[in-house]
PAVODREN-310466 format. One record per atom (N, C-alpha, C, CB): x, z, y; residue in three letters. Coordinates in steps of 0.001 Angstrom, whole numbers, plus 500000, padded with zeros to 6 digits. Glycine has a CB too. Layout:
N
XZYALA;...
# end
This chain:
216
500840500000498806UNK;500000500000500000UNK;500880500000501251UNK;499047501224500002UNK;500581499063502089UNK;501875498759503105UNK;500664500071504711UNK;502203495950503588UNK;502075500416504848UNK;501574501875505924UNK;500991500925507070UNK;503174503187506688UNK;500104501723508285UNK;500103501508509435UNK;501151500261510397UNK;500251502763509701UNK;501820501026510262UNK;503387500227511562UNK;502880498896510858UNK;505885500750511230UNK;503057498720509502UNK;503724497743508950UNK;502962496319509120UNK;503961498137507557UNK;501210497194508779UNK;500549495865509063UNK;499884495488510509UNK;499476495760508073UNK;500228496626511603UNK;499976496269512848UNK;501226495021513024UNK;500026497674513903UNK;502326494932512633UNK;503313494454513174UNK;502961493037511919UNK;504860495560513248UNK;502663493015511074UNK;502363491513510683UNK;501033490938511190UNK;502337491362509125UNK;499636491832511780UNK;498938491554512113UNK;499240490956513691UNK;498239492419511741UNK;500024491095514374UNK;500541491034515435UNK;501294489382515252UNK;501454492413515664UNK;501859489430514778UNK;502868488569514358UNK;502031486811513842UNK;503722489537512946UNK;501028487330512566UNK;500055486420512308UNK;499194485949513905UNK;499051487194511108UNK;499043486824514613UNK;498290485983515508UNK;498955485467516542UNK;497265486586516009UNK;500505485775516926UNK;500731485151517941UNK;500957483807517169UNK;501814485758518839UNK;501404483390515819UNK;501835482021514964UNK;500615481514514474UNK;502877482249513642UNK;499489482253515331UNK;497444481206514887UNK;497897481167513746UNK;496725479155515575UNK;497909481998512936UNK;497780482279511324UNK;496486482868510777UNK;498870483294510872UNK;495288482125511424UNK;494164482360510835UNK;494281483287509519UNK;493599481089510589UNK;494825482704508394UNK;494570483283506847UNK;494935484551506841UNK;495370482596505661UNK;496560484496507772UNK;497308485878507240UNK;497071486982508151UNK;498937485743507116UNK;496018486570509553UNK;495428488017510022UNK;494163488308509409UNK;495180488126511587UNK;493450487354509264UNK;492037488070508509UNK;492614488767506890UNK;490552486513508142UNK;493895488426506241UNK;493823488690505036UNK;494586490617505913UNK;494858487299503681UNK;495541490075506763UNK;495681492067507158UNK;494803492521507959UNK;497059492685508005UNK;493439492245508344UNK;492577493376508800UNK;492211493477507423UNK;491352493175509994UNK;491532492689506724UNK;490937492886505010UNK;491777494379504830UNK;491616491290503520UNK;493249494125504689UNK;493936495193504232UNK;493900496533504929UNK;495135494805504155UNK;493723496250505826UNK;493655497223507159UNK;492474498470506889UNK;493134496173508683UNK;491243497592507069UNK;489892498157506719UNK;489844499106505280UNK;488869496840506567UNK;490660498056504120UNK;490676498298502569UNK;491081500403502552UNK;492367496933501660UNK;492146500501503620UNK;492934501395503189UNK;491937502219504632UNK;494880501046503063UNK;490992501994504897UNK;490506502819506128UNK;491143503107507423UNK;490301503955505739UNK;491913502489507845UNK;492975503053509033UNK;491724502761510198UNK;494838501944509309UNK;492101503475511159UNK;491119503475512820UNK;491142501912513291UNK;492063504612514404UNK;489654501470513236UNK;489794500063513470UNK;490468499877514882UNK;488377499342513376UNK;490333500558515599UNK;490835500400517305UNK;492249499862517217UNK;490898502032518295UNK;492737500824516396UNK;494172500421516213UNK;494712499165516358UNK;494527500693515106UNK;493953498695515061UNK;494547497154514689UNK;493862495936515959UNK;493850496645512754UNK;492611496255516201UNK;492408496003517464UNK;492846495765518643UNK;492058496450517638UNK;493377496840518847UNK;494037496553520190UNK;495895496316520079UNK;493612498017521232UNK;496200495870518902UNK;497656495569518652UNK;497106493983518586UNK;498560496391517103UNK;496274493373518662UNK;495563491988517958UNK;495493491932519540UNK;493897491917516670UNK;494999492124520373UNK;494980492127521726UNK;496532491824522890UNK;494373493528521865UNK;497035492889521953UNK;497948492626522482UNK;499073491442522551UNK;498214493425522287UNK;498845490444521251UNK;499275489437520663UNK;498562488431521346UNK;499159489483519289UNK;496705488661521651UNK;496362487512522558UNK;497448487373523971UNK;494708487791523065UNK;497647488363524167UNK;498491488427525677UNK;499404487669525644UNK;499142489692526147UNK;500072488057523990UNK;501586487226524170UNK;501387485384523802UNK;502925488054522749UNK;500074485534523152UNK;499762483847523069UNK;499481483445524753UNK;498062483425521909UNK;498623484329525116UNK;498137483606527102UNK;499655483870527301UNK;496651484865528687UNK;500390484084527578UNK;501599484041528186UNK;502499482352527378UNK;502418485818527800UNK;502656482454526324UNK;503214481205525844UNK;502372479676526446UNK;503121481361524135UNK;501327480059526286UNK;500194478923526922UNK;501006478560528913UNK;497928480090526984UNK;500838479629529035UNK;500973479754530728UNK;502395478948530846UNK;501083481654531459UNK;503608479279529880UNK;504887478764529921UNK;504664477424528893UNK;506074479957529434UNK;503832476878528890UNK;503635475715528345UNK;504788475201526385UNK;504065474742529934UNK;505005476830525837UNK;504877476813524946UNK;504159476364523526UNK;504973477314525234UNK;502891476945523978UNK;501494476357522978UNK;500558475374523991UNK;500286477925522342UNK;500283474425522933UNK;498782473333523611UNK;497640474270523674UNK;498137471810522416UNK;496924473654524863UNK;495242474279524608UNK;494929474633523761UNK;494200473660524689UNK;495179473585522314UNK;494396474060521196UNK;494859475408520092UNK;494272472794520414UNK;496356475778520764UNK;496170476773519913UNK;496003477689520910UNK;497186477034518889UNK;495676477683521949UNK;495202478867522759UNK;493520479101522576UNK;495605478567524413UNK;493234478289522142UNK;491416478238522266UNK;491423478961520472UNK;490381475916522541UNK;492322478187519330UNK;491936478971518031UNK;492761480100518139UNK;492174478206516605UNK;493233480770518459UNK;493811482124518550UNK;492856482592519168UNK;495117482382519179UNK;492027482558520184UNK;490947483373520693UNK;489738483242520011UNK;490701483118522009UNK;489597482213518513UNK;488250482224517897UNK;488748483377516937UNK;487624480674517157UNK;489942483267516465UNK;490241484065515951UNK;489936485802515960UNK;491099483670516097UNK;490730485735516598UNK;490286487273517410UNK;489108487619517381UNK;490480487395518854UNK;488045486641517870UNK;486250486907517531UNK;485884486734516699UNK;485265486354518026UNK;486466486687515172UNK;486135486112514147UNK;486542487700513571UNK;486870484572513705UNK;487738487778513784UNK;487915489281513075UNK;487566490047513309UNK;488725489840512931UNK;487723490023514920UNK;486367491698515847UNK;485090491577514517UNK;485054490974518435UNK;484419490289514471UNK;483217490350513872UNK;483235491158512725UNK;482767489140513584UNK;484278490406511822UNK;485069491202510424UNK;484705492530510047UNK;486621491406510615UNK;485202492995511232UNK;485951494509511409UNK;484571495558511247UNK;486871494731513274UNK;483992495007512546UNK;482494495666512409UNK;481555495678511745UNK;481896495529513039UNK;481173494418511083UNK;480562494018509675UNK;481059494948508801UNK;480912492569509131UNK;482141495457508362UNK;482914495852507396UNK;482779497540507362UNK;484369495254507658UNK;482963498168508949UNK;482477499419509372UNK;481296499691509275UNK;482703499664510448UNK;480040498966509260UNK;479216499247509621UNK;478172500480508739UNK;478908498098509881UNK;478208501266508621UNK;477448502483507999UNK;478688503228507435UNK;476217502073506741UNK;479948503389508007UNK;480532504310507690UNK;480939505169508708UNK;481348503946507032UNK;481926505849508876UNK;482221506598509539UNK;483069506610510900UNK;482519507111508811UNK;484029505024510092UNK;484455504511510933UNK;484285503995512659UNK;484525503987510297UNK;482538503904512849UNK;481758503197513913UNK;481434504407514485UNK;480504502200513525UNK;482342504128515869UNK;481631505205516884UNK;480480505225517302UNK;482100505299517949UNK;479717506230517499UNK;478522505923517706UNK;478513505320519232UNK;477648507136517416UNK;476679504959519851UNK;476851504329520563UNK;476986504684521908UNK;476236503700520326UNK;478059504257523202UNK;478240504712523811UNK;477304504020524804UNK;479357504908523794UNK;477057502492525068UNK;475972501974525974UNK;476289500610526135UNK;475856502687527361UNK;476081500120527027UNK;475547498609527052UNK;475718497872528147UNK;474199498493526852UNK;477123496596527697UNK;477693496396528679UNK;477212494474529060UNK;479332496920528336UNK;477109494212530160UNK;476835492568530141UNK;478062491925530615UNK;475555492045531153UNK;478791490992530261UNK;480161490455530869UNK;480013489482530924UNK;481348490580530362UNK;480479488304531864UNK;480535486805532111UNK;481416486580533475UNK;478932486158532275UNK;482353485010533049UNK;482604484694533980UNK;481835484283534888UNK;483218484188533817UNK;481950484360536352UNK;481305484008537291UNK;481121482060537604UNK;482040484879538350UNK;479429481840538076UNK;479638480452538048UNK;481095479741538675UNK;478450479948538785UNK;481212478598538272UNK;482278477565538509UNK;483427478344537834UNK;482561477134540183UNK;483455478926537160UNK;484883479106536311UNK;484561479035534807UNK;485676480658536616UNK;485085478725534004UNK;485065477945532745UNK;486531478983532104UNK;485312475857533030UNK;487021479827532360UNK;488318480616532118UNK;487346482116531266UNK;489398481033534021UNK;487892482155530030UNK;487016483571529133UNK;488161483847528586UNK;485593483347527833UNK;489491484035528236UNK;490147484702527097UNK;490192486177527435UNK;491605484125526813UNK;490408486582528880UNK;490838487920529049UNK;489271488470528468UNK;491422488372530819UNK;488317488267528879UNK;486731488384528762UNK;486664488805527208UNK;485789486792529153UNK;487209488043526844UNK;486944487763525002UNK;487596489051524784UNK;487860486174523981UNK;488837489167525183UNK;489445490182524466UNK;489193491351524738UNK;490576490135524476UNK;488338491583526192UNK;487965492912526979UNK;486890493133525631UNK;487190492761528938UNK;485803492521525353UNK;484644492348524778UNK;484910492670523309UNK;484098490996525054UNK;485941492130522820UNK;486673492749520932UNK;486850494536521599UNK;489198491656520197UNK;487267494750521979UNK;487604496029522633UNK;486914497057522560UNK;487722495951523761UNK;485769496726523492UNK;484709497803523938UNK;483801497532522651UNK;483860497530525624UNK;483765496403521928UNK;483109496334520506UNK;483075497712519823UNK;483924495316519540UNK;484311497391519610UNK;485077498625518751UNK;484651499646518886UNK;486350498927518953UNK;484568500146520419UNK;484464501435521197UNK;483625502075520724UNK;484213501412522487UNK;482315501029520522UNK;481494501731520380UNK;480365501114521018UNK;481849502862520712UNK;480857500475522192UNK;479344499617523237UNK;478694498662522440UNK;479815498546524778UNK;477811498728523352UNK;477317497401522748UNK;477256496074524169UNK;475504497796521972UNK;477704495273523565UNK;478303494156524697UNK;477421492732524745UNK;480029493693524244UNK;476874492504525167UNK;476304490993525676UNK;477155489768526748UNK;474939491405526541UNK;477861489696525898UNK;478880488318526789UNK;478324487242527011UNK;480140487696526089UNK;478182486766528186UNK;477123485844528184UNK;478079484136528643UNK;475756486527529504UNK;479351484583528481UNK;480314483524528333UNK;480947483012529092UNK;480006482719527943UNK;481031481536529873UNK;481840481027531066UNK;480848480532532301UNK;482814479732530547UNK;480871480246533476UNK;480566479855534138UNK;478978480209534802UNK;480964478947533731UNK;479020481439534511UNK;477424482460534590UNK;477200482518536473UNK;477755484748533697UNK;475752482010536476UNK;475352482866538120UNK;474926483601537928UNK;474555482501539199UNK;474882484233539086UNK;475357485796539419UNK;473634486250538925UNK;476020486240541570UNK;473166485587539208UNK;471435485917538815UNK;471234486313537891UNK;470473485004538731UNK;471306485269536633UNK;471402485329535152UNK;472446487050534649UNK;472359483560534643UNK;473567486955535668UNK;474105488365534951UNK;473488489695535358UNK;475634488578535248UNK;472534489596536830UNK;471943491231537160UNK;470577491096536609UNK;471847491781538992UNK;469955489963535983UNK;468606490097535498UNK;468950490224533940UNK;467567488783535939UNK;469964489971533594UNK;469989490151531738UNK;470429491885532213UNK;471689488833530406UNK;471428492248532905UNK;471840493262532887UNK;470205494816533254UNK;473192492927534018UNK;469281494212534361UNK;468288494660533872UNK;466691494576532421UNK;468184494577534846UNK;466875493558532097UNK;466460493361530957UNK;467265493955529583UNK;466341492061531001UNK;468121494501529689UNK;468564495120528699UNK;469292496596529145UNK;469435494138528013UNK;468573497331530389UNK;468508498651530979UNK;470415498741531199UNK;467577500016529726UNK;470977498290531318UNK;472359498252530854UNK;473155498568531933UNK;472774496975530279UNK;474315499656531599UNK;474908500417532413UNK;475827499941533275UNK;475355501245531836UNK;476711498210532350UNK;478274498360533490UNK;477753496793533461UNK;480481498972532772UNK;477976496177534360UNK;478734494451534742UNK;479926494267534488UNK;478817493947536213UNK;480495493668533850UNK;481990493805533767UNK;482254491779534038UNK;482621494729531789UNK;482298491644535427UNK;482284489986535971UNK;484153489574536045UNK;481325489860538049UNK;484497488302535973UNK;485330487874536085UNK;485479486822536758UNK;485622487883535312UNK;486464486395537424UNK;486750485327538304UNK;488867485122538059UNK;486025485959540220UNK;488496484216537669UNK;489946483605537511UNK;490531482584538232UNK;490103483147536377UNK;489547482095539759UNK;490596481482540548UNK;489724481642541759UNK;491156479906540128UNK;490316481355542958UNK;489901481840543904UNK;488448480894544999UNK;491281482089544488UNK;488498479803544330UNK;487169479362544472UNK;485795479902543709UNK;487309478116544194UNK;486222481086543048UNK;484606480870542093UNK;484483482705542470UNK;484729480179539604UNK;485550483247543413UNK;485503484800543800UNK;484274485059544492UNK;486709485283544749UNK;483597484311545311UNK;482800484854545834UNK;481394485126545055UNK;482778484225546871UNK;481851484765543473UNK;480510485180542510UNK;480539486515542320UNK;480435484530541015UNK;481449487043542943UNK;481504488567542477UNK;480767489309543107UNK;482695489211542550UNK;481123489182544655UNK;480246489687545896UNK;478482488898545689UNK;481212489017547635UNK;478499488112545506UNK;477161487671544996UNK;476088488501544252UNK;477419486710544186UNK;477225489273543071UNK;476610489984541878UNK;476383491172542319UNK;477391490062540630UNK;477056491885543059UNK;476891493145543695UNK;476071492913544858UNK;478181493795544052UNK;475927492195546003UNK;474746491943546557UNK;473397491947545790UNK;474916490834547087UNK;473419491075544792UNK;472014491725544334UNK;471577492478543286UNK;471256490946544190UNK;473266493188543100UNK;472257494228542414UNK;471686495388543549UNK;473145495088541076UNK;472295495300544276UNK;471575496262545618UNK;470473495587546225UNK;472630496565546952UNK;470106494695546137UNK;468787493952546521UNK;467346494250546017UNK;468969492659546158UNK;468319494667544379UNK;467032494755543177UNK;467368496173543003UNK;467104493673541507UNK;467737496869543395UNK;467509498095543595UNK;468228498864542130UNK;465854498264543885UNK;469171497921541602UNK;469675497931540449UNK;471197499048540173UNK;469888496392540263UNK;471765499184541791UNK;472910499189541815UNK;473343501208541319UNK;473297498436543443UNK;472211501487541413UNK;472187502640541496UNK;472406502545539121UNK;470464503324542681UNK;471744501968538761UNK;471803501793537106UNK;472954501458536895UNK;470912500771536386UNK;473069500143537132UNK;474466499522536524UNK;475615499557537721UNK;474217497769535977UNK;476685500072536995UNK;477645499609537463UNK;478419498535537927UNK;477941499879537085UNK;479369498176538341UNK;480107496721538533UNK;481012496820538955UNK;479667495761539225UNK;482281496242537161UNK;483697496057537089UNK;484043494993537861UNK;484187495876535791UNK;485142494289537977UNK;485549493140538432UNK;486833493245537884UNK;485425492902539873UNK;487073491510538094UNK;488685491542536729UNK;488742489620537281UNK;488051492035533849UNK;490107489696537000UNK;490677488227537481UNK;491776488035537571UNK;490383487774538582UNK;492550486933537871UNK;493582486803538050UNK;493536486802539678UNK;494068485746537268UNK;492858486536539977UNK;492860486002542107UNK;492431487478542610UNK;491104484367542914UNK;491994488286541712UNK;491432489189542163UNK;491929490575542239UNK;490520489107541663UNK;492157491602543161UNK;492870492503544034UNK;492118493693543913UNK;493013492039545484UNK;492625494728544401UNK;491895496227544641UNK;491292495971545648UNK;492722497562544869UNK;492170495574546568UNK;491209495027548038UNK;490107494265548108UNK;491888494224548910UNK;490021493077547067UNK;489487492470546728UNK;488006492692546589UNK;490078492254546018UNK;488143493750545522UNK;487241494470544691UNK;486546495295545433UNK;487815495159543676UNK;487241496297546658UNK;486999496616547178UNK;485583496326548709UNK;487999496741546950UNK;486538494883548975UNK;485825494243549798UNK;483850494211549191UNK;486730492698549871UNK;484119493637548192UNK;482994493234547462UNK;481985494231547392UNK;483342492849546195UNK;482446495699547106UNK;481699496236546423UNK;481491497318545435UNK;481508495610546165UNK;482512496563544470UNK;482526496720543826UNK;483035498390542818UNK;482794495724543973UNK;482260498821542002UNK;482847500091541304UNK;484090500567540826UNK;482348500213540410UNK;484509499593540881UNK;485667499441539856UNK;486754498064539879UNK;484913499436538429UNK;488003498073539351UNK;488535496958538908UNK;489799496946537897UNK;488809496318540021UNK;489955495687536967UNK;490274495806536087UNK;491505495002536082UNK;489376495677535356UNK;492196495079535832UNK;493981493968536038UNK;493654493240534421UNK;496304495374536061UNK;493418493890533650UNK;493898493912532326UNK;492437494385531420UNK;495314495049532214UNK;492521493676530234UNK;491470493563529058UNK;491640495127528788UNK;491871492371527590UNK;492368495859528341UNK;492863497230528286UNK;491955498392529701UNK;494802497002528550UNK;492728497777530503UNK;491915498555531564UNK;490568498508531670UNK;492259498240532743UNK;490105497444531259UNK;488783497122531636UNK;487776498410530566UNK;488494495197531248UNK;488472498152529442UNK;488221499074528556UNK;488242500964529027UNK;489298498634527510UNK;489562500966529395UNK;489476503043530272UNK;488537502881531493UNK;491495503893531254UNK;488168502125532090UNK;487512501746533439UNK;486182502011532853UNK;487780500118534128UNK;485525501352531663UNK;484783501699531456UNK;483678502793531242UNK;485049501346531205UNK;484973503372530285UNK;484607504762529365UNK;484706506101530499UNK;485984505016527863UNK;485775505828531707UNK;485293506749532676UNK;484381506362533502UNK;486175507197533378UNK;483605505526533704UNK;482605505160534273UNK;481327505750534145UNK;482559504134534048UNK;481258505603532587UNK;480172506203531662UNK;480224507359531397UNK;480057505723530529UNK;481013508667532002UNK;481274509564532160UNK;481069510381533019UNK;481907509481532019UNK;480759509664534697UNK;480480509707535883UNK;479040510081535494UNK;480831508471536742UNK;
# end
């Protein structure tokens, strides 16, 4: 039975080399021997990073940047399927809606925030790329739901953020749900300007941002 270290570090390894077979075969193993799904989770996360970074240095093509991130949602799925009525599954902490903001078409950090807070325990409604701001404060009241967690990854599509927080104070919403913000164009000041509750640099952060949120 290969310990902890051993298969975070091949699970790691399988996904930065889009080794479809040989990470789903070490969460299989992972799960088999019960270890804390978070774990392997967020070491799998951390490997998306090092794939978006190879992408960015024009290392990997699109296409293995797009199957390394099905990946990742393929095993989150795995993981939880696999937990599900044991002990393993935190119970539930609440209910989060995430989408990029219209005119941006950019989800990996999103994806991986979303494997994350899976885990956690939330329950997450990603509603994917290129979302108006409408569609995210009316699903977010149709499903009573506590945080927004919006993204904007270039600086033409930022002002969907301030959009989203405008109406959730319109709809009288703002006081229920919260609202993260996360991007690459996007700043404390930024965030600030907007509105906004919170902000997130990082898929990780977005995750502690959360959980003290829901604590408040």
């Amino acid at each position: 039975m290969l310990d902890e270290d051993k298969l975070l570090a091949i699970g790691y390894d399988a996904l930065v080399q889009v080794n479809e077979k040989k990470v789903i075969e070490t969460a299989r193993e992972w799960m088999k021997n019960k270890y804390e799904p978070r774990k392997l989770l967020n070491k799998l996360a951390e490997a998306m990073v090092e794939v978006g970074r190879k992408f960015d240095e024009k290392e990997y093509f699109l296409a293995q940047f797009i199957l390394s991130s099905n990946i990742m949602e393929n095993v989150t799925e795995m993981i939880l399927e696999e937990a599900a009525g044991t002990e393993m599954v935190p119970e539930h902490k609440g209910t989060i809606i995430m989408g990029t903001v219209k005119n941006d078409i950019h989800d990996l950090g999103k994806k991986i925030a979303s494997s994350m807070l899976r885990v956690e325990g939330f329950t997450v409604i990603d509603l994917g790329k290129d979302v108006p701001a409408e569609r995210m404060v009316q699903t977010a009241a149709e499903h009573n739901a506590d945080i927004i967690i919006a993204s904007s990854m270039t600086t033409l599509s930022m002002t969907g953020l301030m959009e989203i927080n405008e109406l959730l104070q319109t709809s009288g919403q703002k006081k229920r749900a919260k609202l993260i913000v996360s991007g690459v164009s996007v700043t404390q000041e930024y965030a600030d300007l907007v509105g906004a509750d919170a902000y997130a640099k990082t898929a990780a952060d977005a995750v502690l941002i959360t959980k003290k949120l829901m604590m408040r």
